[in-house]
C-alpha angles and dihedrals in degrees: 000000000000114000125236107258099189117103116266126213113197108200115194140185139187092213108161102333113187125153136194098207095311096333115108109226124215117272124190092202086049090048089054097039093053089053088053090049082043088066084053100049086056099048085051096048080053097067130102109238092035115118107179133001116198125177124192132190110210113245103175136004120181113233098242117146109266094020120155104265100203136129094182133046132158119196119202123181112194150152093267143346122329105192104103094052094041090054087052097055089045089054101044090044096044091247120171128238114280109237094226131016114179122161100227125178124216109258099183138359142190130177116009103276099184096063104048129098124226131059122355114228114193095174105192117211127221143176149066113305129081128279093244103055090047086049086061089049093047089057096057094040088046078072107056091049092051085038096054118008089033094238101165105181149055149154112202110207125206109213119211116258111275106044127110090249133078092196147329129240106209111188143132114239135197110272173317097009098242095051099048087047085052094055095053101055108034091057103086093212085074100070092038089052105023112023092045108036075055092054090042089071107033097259140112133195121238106196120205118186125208149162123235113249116215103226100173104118107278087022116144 
């Protein structure tokens, strides 16, 4: 499939971040602080040259060293750069800092993300090698994944240089989240085709779940 050629922009905050084990739990100062981002989200759809908004609220992140420690993330694909009005709506909606803000181009793609329904995985990538070379490796382990736990989709992100990530798999994946973890790593051909291929390399994926959050005015 074809991939988007228009420029991404990943926002994302550290609001109220608490876990039990990799479980996020609720947070009223994160709920307040999201309808707030949702008003964001809205000024930036708006906008001539955006093409998609998505938000996402964090559900489950698994307690591995290095691993993205955001809540909330909102995720903008448009014609240029989105910065400067970004930075307006957060102002004028009293909308903290992101954590992090990197412009990032979608390298592959499989399957239409956007439009399926079920978890959101947003597998960040670490580690020393290049992003290229961990671009290739994605390509051959994409397939496990479609092959065995029917994942069939996905939207590779390339991060700028600079930021703590190599790249981003954005994808939706059969749920709920603990099973489809369980799948994972109870199945020894993981670790032969996706653990190692990863160590191979010099890089290691840091999953973040999430559920999409409607942010159109009445949304819930």
């Amino acid at each position: 499939m074809e991939t988007i050629p228009t420029e991404f922009t990943y926002f994302a905050w550290n609001i109220d971040l608490h876990t039990a084990g990799p479980f996020v739990r609720p947070s009223d100062h994160r709920r307040s602080a999201l309808e707030k981002i949702r008003r964001v989200a809205r000024d930036l759809d708006a906008h001539n040259g955006v093409h998609r908004v998505r938000l996402f609220e964090s559900t489950f992140i698994p307690p591995l060293p290095d691993r993205p420690r955001f809540d909330v993330i909102l995720l903008t694909d448009s014609d240029g750069p989105v910065r400067a009005e970004f930075d307006v709506a957060r102002k004028r909606h009293d909308v903290p800092d992101p954590a992090l803000v990197t412009a990032a181009t979608n390298a592959a793609r499989f399957g239409d993300t956007d439009n399926l329904d079920g978890p959101i995985l947003l597998n960040h990538f670490v580690g020393e090698t290049d992003p290229q070379t961990a671009i290739s490796a994605w390509k051959t382990i994409s397939q496990w994944y479609a092959s065995v736990l029917d994942v069939t989709n996905s939207t590779l992100l390339e991060f700028e240089p600079g930021t703590p990530y190599l790249i981003v798999n954005y994808a939706v994946v059969p749920g709920p989240v603990p099973r489809f973890m369980a799948n994972q790593l109870l199945r020894p051909s993981f670790y032969r085709n996706v653990n190692r291929r990863l160590g191979k390399i010099g890089a290691r994926a840091r999953p973040l779940f999430a559920k999409r959050v409607a942010y159109a005015e009445g949304g819930a």
